[in-house]
C-alpha positions as CSV (number, residue, x, y, z in Angstrom):
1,X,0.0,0.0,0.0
2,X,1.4,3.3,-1.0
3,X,1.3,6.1,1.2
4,X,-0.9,8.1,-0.9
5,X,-3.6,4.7,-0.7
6,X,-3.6,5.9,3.7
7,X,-4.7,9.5,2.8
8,X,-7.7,8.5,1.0
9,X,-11.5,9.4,2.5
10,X,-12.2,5.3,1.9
11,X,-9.4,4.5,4.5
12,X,-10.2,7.8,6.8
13,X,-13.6,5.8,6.9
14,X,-12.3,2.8,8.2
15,X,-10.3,4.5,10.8
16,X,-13.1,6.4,12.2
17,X,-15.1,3.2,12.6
18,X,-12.0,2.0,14.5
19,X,-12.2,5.0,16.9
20,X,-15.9,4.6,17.4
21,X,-15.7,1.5,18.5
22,X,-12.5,2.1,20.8
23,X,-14.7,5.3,22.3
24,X,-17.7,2.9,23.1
25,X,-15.4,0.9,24.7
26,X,-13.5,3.5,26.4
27,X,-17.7,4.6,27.7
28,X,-18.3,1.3,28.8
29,X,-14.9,1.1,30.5
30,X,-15.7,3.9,32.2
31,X,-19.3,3.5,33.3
32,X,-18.0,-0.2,34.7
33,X,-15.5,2.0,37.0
34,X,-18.3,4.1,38.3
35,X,-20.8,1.2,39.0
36,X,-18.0,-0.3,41.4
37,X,-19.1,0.8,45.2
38,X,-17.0,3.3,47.1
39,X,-14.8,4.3,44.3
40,X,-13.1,7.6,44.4
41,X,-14.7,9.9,42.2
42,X,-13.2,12.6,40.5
43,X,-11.9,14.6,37.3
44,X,-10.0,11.9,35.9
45,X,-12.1,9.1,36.5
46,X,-15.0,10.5,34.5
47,X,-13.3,12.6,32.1
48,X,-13.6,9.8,29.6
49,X,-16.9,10.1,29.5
50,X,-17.6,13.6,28.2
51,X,-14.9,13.4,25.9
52,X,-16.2,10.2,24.7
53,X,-19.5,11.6,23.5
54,X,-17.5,14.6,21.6
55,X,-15.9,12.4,19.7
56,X,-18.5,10.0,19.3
57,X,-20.9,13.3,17.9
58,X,-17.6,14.4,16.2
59,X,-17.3,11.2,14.1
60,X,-21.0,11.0,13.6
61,X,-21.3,14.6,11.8
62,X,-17.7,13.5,9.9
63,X,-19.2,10.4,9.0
64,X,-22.9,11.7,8.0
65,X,-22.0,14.6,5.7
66,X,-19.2,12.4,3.8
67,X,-21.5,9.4,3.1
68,X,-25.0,10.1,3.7
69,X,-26.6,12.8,0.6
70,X,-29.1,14.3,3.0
71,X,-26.3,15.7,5.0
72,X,-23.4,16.6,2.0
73,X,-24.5,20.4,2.1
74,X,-22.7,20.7,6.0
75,X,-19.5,18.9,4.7
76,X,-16.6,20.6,5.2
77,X,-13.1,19.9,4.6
78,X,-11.5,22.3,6.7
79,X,-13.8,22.1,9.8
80,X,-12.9,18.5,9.7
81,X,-9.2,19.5,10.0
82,X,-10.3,21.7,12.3
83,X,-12.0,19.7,14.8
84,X,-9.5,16.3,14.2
85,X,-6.6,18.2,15.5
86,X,-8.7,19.6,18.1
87,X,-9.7,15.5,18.8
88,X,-5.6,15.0,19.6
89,X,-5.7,17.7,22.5
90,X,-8.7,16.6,24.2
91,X,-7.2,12.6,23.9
92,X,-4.1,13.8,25.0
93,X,-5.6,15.3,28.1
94,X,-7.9,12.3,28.6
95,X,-4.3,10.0,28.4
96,X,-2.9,12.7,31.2
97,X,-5.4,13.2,33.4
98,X,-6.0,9.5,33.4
99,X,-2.8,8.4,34.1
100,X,-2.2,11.2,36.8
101,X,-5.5,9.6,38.8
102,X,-4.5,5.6,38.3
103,X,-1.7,6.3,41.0
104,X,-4.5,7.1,43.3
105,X,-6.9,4.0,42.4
106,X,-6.7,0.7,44.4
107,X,-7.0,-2.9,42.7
108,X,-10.0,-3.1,40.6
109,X,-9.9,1.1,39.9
110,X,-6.3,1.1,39.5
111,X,-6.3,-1.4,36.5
112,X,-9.6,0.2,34.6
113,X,-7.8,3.3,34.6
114,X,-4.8,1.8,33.0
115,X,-7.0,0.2,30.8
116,X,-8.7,3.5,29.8
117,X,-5.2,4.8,29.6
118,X,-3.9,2.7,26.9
119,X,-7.1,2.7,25.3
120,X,-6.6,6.5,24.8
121,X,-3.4,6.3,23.7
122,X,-4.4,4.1,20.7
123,X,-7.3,6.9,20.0
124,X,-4.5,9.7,20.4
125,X,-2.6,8.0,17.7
126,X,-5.3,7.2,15.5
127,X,-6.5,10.8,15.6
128,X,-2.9,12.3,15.2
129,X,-3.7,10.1,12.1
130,X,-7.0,11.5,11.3
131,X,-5.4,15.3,12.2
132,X,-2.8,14.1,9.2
133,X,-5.1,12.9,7.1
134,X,-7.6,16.0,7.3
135,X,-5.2,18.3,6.8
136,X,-3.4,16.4,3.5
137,X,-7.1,16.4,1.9
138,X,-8.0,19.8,3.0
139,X,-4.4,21.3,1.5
140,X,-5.0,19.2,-1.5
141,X,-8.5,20.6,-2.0
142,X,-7.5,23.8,-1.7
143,X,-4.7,23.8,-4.4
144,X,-6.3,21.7,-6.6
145,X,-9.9,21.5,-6.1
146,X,-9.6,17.7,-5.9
147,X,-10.4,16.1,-2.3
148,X,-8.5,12.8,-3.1
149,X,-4.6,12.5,-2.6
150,X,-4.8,9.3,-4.7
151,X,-7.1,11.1,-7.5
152,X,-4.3,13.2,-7.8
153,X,-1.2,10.7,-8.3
154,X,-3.4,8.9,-10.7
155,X,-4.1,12.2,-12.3
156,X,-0.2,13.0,-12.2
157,X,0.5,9.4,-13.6
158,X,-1.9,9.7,-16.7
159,X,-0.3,13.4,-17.3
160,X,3.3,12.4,-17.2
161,X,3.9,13.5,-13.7
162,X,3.2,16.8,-14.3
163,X,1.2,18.7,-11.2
164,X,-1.9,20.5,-12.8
């Protein structure tokens, strides 16, 4: 797979399937550490939760005005950009916040928050991804009006290389 082939809306797609289900995991994860009796509660053992259903509403409005033609006149290239990168600061703080309250947890609490730890660092890095991706296909738009990195190496390949 070429590098251009990871830029592409079909494989942004799968990745933000990926991430929902990692966020509903991340939810439930969460909810489980809430439902045990006498467990400290604080910032970082619900701040999952809220940051959860961003993303999860996030994805959802992504998702919808790409794919679905009732919802194509909201799509928006750069507000996606806009609000992946914003999806890497609010994971990051999840992964920090998280890990700052697991020291605090005993047995049971202790390992769901180093569960829910790990689980946001694999949703940081897939939306460091989706932050990458967004912008490429955003730039790409704006310079040449196509919204496909690998419409445009085809579209180089066919012209002899040459950029348009």
């Amino acid at each position: 797979m070429a590098i251009a082939d990871t830029f592409t809306e079909r494989f942004k797609t799968r990745v933000h399937i990926v991430q929902m289900v990692l966020i509903i995991i991340i939810l439930g994860v969460t909810f489980g550490r809430l439902s045990i009796p006498n467990p400290p509660i604080s910032r970082s053992s619900i701040m999952a939760i809220p940051i959860g259903i961003k993303s999860l509403i996030i994805i959802a409005y992504q998702m919808l005005s790409e794919h679905s033609p009732r919802f194509q006149r909201w799509r928006s290239l750069k507000a996606n950009m806009i609000l992946d990168c914003l999806e890497t600061v609010f994971w990051l703080a999840v992964i920090v916040v998280s890990s700052m309250g697991a020291g605090r947890g005993t047995g049971t609490t202790k390992a769901i928050s180093v569960v829910t730890v790990l689980l946001a660092i694999v949703l940081e890095a897939l939306a460091i991804w989706a932050a990458a991706c967004s912008t490429v296909l955003f730039r790409q738009n704006k310079r040449t009006g196509r919204e496909n990195l690998a419409t445009e190496v085809n579209y180089r390949a066919k012209s002899g290389g040459q950029w348009s």
